[in-house]
Backbone as CSV, one residue per row, in Angstrom:
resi,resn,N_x,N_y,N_z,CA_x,CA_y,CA_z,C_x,C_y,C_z
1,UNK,0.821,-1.211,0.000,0.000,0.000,0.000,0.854,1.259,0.000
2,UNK,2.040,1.267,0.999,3.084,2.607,0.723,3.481,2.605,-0.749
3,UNK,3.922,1.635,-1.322,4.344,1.855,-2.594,3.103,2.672,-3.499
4,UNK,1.684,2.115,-3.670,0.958,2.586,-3.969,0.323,4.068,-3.784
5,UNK,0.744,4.412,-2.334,0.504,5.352,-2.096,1.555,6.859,-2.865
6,UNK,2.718,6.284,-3.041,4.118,6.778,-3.894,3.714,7.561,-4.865
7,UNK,3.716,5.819,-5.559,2.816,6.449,-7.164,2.263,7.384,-7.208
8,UNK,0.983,7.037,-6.551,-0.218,7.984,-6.764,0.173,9.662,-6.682
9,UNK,0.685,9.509,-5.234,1.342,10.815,-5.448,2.579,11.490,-6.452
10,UNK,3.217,10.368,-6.704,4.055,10.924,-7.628,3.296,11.245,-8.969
11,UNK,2.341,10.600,-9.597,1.394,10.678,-10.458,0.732,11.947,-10.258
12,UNK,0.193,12.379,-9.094,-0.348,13.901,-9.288,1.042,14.788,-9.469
13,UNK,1.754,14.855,-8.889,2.774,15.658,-9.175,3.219,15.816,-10.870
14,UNK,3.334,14.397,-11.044,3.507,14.925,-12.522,2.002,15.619,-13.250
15,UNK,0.956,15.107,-13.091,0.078,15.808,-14.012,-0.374,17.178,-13.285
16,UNK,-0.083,17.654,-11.958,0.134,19.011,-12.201,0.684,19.681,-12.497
17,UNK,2.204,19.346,-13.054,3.188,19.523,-13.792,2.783,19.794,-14.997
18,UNK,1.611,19.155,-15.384,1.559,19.142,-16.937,0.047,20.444,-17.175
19,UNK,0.159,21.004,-16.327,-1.085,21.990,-16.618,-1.242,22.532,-18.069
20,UNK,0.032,22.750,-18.599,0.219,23.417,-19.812,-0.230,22.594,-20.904
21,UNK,0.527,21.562,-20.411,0.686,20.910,-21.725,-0.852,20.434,-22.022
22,UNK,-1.383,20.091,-21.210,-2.935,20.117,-20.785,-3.552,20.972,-21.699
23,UNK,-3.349,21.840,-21.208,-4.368,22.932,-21.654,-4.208,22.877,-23.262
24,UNK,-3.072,22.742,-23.723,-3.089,22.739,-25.012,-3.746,21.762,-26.049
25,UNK,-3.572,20.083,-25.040,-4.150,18.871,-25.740,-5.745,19.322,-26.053
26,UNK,-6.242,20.179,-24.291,-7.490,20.410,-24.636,-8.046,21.646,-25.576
27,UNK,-7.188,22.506,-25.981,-7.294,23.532,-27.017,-7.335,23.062,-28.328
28,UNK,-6.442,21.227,-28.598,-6.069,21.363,-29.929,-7.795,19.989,-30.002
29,UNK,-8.305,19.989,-29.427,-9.464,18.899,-29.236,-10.607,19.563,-29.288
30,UNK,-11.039,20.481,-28.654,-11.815,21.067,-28.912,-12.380,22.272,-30.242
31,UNK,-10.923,22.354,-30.625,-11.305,23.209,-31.612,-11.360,22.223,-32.790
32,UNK,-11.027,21.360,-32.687,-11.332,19.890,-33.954,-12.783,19.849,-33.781
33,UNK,-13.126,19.317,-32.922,-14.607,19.410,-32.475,-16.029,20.623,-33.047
34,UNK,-15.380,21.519,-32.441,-16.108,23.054,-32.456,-15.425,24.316,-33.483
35,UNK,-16.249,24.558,-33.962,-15.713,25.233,-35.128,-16.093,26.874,-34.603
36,UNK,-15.329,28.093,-34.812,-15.668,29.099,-33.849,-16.009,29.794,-35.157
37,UNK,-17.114,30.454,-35.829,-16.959,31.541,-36.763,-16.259,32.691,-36.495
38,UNK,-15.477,32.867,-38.152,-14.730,34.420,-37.623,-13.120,34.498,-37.249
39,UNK,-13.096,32.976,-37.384,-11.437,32.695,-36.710,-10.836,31.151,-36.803
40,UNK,-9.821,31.535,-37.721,-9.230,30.413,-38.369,-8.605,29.499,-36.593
41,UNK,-9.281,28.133,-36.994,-8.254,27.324,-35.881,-7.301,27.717,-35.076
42,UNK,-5.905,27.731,-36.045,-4.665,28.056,-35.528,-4.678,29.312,-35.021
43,UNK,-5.421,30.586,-35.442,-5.300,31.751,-34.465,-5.997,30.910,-33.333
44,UNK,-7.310,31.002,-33.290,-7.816,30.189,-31.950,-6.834,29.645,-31.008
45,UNK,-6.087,29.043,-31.265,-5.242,28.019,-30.479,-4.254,28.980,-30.063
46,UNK,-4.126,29.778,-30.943,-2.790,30.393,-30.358,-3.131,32.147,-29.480
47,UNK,-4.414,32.229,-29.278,-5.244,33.295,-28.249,-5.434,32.274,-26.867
48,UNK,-5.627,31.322,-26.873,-5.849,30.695,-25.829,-4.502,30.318,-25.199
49,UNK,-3.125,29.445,-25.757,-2.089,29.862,-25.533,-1.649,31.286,-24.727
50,UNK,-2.226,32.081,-25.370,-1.189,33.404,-24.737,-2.456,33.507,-23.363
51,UNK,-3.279,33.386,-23.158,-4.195,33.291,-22.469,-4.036,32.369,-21.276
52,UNK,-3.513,31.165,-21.910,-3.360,30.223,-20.606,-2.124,30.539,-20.070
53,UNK,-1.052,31.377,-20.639,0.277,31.575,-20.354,0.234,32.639,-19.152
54,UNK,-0.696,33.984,-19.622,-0.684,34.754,-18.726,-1.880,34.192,-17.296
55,UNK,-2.382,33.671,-17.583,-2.920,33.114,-16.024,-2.570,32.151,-15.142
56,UNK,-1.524,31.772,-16.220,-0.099,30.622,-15.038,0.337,31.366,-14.236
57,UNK,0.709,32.805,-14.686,1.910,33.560,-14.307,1.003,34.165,-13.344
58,UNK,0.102,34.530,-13.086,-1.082,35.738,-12.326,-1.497,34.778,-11.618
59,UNK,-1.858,32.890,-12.137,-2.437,32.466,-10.706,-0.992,32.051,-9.706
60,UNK,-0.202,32.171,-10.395,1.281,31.954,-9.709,1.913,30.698,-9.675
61,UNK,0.981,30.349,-10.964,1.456,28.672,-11.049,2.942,28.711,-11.748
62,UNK,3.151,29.182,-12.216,4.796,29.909,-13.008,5.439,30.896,-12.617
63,UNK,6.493,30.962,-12.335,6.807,32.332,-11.655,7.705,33.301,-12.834
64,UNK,7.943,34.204,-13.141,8.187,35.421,-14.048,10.205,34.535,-14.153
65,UNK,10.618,33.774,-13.556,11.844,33.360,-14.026,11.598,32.360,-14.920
66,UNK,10.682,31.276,-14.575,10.096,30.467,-15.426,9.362,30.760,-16.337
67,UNK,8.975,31.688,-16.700,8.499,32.504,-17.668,9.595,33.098,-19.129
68,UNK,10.180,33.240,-18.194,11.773,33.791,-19.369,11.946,32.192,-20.226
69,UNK,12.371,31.236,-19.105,12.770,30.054,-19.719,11.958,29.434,-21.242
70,UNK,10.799,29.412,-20.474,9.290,29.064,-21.281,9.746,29.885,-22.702
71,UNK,9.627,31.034,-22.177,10.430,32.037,-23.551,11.353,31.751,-24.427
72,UNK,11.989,31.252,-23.872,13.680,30.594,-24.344,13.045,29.947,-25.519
73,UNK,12.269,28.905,-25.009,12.478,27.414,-25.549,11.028,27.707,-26.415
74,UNK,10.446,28.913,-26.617,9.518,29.134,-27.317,9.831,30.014,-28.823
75,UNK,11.051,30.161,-28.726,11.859,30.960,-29.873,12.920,29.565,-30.660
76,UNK,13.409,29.021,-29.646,14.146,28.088,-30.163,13.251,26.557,-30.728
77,UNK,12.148,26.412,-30.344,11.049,25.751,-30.970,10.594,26.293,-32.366
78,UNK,10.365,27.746,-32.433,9.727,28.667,-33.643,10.984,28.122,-34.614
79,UNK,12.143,28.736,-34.009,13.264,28.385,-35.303,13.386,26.921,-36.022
80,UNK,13.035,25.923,-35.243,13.475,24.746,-35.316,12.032,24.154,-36.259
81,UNK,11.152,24.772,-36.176,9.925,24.631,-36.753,9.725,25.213,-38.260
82,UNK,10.318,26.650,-38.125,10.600,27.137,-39.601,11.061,26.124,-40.267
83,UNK,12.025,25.765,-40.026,13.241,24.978,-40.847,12.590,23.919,-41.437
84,UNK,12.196,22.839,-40.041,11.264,21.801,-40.668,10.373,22.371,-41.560
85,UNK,9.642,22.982,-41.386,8.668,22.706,-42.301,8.666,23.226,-44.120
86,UNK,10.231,24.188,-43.568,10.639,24.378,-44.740,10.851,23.194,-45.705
87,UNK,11.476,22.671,-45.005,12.174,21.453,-45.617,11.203,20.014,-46.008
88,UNK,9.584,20.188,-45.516,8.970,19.128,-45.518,8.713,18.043,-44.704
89,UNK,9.853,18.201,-43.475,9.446,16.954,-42.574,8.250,17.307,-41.843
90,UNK,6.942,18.209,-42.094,5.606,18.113,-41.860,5.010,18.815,-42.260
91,UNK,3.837,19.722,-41.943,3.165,20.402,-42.633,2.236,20.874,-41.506
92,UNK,1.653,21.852,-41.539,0.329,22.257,-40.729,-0.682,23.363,-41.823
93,UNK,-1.555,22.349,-42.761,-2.428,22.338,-43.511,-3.356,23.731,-43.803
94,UNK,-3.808,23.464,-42.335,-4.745,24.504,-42.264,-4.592,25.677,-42.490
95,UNK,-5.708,26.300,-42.355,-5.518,28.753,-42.729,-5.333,29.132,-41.189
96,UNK,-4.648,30.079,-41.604,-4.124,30.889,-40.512,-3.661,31.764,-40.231
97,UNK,-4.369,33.203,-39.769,-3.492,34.255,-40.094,-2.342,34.591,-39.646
98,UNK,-2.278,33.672,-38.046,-0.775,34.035,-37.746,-0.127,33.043,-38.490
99,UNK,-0.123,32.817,-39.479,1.215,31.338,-40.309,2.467,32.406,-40.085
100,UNK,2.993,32.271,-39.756,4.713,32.761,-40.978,5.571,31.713,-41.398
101,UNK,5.648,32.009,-42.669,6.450,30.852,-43.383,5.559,29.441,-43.358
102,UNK,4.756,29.500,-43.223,3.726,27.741,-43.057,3.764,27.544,-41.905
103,UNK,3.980,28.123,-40.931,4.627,27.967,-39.595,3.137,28.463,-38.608
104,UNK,2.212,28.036,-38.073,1.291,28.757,-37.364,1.998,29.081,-35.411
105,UNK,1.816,30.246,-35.144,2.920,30.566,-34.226,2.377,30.228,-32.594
106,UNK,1.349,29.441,-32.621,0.927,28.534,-31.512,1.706,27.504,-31.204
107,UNK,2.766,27.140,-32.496,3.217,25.642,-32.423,4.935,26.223,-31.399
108,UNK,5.000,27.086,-31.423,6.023,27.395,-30.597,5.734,27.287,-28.933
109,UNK,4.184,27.239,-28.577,4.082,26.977,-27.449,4.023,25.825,-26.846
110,UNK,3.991,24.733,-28.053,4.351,22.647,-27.876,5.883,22.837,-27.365
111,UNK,6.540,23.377,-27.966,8.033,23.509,-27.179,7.553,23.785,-25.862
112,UNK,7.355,24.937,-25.573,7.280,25.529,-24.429,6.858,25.325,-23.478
113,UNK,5.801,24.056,-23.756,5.103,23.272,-22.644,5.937,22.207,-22.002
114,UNK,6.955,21.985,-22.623,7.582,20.802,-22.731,8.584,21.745,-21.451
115,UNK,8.934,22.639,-21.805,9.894,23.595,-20.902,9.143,24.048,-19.516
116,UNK,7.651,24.049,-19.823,6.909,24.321,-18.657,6.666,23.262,-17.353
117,UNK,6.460,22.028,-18.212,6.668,20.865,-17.528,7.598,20.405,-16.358
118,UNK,9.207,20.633,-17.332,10.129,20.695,-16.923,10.632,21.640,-15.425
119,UNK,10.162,22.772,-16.122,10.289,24.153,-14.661,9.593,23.557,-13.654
120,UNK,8.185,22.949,-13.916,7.489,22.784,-12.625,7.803,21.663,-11.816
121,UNK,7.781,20.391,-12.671,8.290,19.077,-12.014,9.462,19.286,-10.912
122,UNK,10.455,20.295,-11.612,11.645,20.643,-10.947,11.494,21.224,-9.572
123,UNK,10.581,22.173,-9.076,10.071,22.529,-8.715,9.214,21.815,-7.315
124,UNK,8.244,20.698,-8.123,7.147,20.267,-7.091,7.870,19.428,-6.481
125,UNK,8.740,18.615,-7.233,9.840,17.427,-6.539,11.405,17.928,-5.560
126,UNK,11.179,18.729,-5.997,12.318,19.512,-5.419,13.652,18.487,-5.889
127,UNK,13.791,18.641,-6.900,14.589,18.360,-7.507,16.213,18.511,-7.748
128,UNK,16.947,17.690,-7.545,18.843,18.212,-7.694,19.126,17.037,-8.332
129,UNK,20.793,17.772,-9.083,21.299,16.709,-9.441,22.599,16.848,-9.279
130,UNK,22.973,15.463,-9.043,24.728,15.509,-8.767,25.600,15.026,-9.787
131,UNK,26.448,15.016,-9.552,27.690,14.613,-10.850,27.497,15.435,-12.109
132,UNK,27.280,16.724,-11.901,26.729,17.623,-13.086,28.121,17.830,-14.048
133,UNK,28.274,17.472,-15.456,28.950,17.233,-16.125,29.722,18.606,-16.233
134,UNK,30.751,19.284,-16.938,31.842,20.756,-16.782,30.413,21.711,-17.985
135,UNK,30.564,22.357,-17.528,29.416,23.358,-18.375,29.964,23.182,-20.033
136,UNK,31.511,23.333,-19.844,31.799,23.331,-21.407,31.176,21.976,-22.422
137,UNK,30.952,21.243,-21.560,30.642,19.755,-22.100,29.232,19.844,-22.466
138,UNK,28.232,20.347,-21.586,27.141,20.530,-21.785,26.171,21.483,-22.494
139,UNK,27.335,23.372,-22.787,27.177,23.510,-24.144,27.375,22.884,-25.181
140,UNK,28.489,22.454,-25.268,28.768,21.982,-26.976,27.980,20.918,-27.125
141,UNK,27.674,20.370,-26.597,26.705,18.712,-26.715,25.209,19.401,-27.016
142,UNK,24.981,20.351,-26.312,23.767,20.909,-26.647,23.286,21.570,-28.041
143,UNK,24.939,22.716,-28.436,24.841,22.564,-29.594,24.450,21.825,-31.236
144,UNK,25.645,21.039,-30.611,25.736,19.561,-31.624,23.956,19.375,-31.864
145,UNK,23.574,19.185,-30.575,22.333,18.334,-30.913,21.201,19.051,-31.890
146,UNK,21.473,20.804,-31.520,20.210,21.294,-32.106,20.945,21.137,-33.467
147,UNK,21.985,21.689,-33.671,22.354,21.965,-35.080,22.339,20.830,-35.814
148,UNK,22.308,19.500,-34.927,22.170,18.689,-35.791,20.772,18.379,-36.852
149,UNK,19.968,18.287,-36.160,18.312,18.673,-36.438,18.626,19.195,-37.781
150,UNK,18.950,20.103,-37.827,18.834,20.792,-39.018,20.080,20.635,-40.500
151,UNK,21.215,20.233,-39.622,22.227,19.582,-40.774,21.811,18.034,-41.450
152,UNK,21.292,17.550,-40.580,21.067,16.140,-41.252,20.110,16.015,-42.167
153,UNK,19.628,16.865,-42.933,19.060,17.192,-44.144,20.218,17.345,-45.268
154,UNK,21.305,17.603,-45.047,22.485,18.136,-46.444,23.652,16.631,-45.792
155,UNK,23.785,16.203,-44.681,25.347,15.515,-44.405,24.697,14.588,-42.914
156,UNK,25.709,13.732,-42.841,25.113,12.203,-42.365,24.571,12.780,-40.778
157,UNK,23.451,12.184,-40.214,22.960,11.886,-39.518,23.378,11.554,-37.964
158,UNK,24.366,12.897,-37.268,25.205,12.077,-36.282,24.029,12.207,-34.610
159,UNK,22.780,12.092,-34.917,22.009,11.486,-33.845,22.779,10.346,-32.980
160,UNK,22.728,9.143,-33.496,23.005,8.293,-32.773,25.121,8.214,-32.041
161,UNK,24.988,9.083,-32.815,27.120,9.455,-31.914,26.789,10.140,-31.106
162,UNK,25.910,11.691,-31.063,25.769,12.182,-29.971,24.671,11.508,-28.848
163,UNK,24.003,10.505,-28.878,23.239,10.126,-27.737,24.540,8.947,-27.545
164,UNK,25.223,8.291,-28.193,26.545,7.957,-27.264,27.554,8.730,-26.692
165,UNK,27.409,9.891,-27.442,28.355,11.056,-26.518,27.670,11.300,-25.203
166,UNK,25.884,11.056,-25.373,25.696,11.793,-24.268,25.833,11.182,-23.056
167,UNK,25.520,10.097,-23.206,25.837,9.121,-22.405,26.940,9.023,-21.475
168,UNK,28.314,8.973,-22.198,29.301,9.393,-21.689,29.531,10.485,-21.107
169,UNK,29.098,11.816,-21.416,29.002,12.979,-20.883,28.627,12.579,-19.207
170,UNK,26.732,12.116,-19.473,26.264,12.279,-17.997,26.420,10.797,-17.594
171,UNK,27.641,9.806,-18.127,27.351,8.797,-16.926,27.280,8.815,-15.712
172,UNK,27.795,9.842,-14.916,27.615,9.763,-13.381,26.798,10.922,-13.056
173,UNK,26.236,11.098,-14.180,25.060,12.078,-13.573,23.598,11.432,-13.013
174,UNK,23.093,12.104,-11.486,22.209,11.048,-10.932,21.052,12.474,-10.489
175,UNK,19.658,12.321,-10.959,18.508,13.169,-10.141,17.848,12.658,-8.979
176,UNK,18.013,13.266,-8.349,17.525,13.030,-7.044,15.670,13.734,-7.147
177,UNK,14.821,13.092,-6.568,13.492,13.924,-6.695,12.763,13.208,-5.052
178,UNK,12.181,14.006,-4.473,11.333,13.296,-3.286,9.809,13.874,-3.719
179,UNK,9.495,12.278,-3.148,7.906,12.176,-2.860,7.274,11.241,-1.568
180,UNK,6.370,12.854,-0.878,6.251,12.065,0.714,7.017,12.442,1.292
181,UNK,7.995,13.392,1.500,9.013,13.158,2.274,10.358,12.322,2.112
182,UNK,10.329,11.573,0.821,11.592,10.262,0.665,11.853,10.694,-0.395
183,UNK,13.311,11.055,-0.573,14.201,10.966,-2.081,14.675,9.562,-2.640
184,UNK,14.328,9.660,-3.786,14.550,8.699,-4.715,15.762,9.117,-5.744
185,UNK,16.160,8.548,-6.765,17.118,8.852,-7.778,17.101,7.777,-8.784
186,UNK,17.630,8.540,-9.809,18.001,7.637,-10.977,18.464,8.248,-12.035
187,UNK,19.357,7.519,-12.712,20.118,8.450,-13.871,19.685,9.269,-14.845
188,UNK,19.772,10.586,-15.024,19.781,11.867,-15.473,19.033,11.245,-17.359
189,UNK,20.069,10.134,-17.498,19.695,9.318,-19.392,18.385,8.712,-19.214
190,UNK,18.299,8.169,-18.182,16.995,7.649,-18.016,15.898,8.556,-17.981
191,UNK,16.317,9.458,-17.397,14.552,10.581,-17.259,14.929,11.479,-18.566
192,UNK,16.038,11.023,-19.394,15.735,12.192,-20.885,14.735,11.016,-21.574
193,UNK,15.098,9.624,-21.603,14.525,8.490,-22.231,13.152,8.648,-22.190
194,UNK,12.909,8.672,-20.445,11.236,8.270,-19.889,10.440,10.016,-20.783
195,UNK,11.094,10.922,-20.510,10.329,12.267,-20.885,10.161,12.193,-22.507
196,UNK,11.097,11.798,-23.152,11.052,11.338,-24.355,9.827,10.456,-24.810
197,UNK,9.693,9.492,-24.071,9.029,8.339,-24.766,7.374,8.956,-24.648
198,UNK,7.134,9.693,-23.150,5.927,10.336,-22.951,5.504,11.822,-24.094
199,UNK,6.552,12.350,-24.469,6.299,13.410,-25.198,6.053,12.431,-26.656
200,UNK,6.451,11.656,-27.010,6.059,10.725,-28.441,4.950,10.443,-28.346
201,UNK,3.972,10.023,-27.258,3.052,9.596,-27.006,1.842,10.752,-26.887
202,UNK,2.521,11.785,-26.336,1.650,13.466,-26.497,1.466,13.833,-28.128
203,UNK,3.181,13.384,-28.562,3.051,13.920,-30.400,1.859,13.029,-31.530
204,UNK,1.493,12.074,-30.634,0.985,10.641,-31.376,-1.032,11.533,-31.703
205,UNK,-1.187,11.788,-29.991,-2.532,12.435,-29.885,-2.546,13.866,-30.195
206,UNK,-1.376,14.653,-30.554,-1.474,16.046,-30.884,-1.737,15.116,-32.650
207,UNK,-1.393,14.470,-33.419,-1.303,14.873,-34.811,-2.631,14.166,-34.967
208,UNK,-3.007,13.687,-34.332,-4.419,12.993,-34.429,-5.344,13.775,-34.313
209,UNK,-5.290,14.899,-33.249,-6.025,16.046,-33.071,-5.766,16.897,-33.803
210,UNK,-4.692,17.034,-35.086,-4.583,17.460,-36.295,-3.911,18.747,-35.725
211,UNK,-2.922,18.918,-35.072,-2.145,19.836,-34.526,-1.032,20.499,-35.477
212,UNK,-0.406,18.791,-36.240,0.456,19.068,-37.303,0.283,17.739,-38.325
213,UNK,0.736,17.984,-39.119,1.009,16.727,-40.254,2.073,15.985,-40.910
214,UNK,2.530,14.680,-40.317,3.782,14.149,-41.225,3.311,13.258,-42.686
215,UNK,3.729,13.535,-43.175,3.976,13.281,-44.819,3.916,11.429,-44.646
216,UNK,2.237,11.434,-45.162,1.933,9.745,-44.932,0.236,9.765,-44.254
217,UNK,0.603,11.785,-43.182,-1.189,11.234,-42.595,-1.656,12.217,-43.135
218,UNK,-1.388,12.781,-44.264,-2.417,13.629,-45.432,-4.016,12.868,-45.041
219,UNK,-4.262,12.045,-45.724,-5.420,11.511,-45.967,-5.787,10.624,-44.634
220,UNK,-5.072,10.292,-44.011,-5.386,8.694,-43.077,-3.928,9.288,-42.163
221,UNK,-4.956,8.987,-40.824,-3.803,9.416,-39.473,-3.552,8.077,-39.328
222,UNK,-1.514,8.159,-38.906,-1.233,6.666,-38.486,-0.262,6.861,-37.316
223,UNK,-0.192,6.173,-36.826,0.844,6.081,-35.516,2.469,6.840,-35.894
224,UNK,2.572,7.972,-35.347,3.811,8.397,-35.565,4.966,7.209,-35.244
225,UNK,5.951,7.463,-36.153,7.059,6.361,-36.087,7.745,6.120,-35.082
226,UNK,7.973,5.156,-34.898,8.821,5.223,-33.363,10.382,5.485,-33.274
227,UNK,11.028,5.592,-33.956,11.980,6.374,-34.226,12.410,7.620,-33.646
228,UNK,10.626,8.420,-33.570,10.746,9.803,-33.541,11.101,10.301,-32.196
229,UNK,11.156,9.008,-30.986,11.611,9.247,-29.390,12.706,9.505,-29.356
230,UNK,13.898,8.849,-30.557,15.159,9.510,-30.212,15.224,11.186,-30.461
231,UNK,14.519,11.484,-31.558,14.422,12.840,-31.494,14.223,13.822,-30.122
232,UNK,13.141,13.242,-29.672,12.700,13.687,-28.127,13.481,14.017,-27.333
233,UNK,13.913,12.669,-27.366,15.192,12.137,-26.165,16.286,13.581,-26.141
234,UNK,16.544,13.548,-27.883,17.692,14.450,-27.623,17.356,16.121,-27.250
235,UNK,16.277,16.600,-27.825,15.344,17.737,-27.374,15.096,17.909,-26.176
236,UNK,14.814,16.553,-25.017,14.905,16.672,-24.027,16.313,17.608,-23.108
237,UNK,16.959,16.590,-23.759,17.965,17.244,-23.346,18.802,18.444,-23.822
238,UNK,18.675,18.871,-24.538,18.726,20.557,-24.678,18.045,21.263,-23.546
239,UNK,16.718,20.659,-23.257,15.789,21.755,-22.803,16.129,21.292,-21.308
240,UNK,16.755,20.449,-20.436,16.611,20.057,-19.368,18.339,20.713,-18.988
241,UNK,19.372,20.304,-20.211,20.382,21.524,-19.885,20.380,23.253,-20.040
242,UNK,19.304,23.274,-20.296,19.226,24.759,-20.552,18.556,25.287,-18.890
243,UNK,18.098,24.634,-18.808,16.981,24.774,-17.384,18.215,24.880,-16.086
244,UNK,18.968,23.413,-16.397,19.992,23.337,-14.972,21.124,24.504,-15.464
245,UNK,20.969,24.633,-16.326,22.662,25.698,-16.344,21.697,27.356,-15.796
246,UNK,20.482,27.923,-16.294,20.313,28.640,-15.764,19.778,28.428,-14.052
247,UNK,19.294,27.966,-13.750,18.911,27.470,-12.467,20.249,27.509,-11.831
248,UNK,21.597,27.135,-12.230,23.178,27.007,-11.597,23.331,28.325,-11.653
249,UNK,23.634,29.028,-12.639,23.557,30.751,-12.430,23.394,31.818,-11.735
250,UNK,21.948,31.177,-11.638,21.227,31.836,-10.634,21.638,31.914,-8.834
251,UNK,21.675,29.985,-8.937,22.389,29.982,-7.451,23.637,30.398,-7.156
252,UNK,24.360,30.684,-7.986,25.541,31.372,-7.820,25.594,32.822,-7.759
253,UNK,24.415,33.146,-8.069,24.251,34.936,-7.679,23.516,35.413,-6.280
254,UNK,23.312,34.110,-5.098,22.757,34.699,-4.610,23.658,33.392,-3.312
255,UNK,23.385,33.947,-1.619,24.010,33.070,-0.625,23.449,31.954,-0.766
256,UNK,24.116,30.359,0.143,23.492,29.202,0.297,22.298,29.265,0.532
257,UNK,22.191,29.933,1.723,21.473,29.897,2.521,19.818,30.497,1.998
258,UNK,19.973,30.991,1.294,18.554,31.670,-0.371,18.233,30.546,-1.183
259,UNK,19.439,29.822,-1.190,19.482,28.610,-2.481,17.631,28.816,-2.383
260,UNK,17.172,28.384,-3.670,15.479,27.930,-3.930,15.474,26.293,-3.925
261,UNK,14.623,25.633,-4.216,14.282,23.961,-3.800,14.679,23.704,-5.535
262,UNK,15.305,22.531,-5.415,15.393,22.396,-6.593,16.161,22.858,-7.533
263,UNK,17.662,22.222,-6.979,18.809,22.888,-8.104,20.027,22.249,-7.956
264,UNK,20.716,22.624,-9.344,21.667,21.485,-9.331,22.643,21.734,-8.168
265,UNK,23.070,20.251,-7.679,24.130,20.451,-6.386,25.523,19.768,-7.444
């Protein structure tokens, strides 16, 4: 029954974690559903977005630092989205007056949820991690990864070298998280894996809810490929080193004794 009791709680923790991402599954569902005269879908989606963003921040479910972050990873989503879709690895069909470039500018807030997630989990679990790899290691790896995204369209495909780089990077990297009162842990690769495999499973019911389109569910929706978790995986981790290096920053600008819950040791 304690074990059970764990879960459960660890289970709310994560899905209040996921308020955002929430809100969006239920934005991109309902407007499939309900048709609003007067206003193309994708604006729709993306008024409610800025809508659910500012009442995170006002009910204080986000705080104005986590807000910047969210920001971060809501520009570096937009860019990473141009590109694709320049290039064809999807499409988002529909009219829209905010498109730029084919691009409808709601889809920058699927990043951002992913970053929102992240801030909060960090947060409700009170979260640290040890064996934190030399910062220089964890830019350039971060690099590599985004730029890769976008080179492996012209020159080979070095996904699978950098998730063995990464590996090596954080082998002795370990997260610590408590629930109940009891810290638990487990390796840093493992929770890019587990966040990975759950965000594939979010991407599976976003394209079903016709959020976006890969080249195959034109006509007939099919199970996104499974492949597409290593992608995740490595996105994860951009967005989970971007989080601990500013979160490290921060604690370094201010005494121990201020430290906030939840930061890298």
């Amino acid at each position: 029954m304690t074990f059970i009791r764990k879960l459960w709680a660890f289970g709310i923790q994560q899905a209040l974690s996921c308020i955002f991402p929430v809100i969006i599954f239920a934005a991109l569902g309902v407007t499939k559903m309900v048709e609003v005269p007067g206003i193309h879908r994708y604006d729709l989606i993306l008024i409610i977005c800025l809508l659910a963003q500012v009442g995170m921040v006002a009910a204080k479910l986000e705080t104005f630092d986590e807000l910047k972050v969210i920001c971060v990873f809501h520009v570096i989503g937009l860019m990473l989205e141009l590109y694709k879709v320049h290039m064809g690895s999807w499409s988002y069909p529909e009219e829209g007056w905010s498109k730029i470039g084919g691009v409808p500018l709601y889809s920058g807030f699927m990043y951002a949820s992913v970053a929102s997630y992240i801030c909060q989990a960090w947060r409700r679990t009170n979260l640290r991690i040890t064996g934190w790899p030399l910062p220089i290691l964890t830019v350039l790896i971060s690099a590599a990864i985004y730029a890769n995204f976008f080179t492996h369209h012209f020159v080979w495909d070095a996904r699978w070298l950098l998730t063995l780089l990464l590996f090596l990077v954080f082998l002795r990297t370990v997260v610590h998280f408590d629930v109940l009162g009891k810290t638990y842990r487990m390796p840093l690769t493992l929770s890019f894996l587990l966040i990975g495999f759950f965000i594939w499973i979010a991407e599976n019911i976003s394209t079903f809810l016709g959020a976006w389109t890969y080249p195959g569910q034109e006509k007939v929706w099919s199970l996104v490929h499974i492949g597409k978790i290593s992608s995740w995986f490595l996105l994860v981790v951009i967005s989970i080193i971007i989080v601990a290096q500013l979160k490290h920053l921060k604690l370094g600008k201010r005494p121990a004794k201020d430290a906030p819950k939840g930061t890298v040791m």
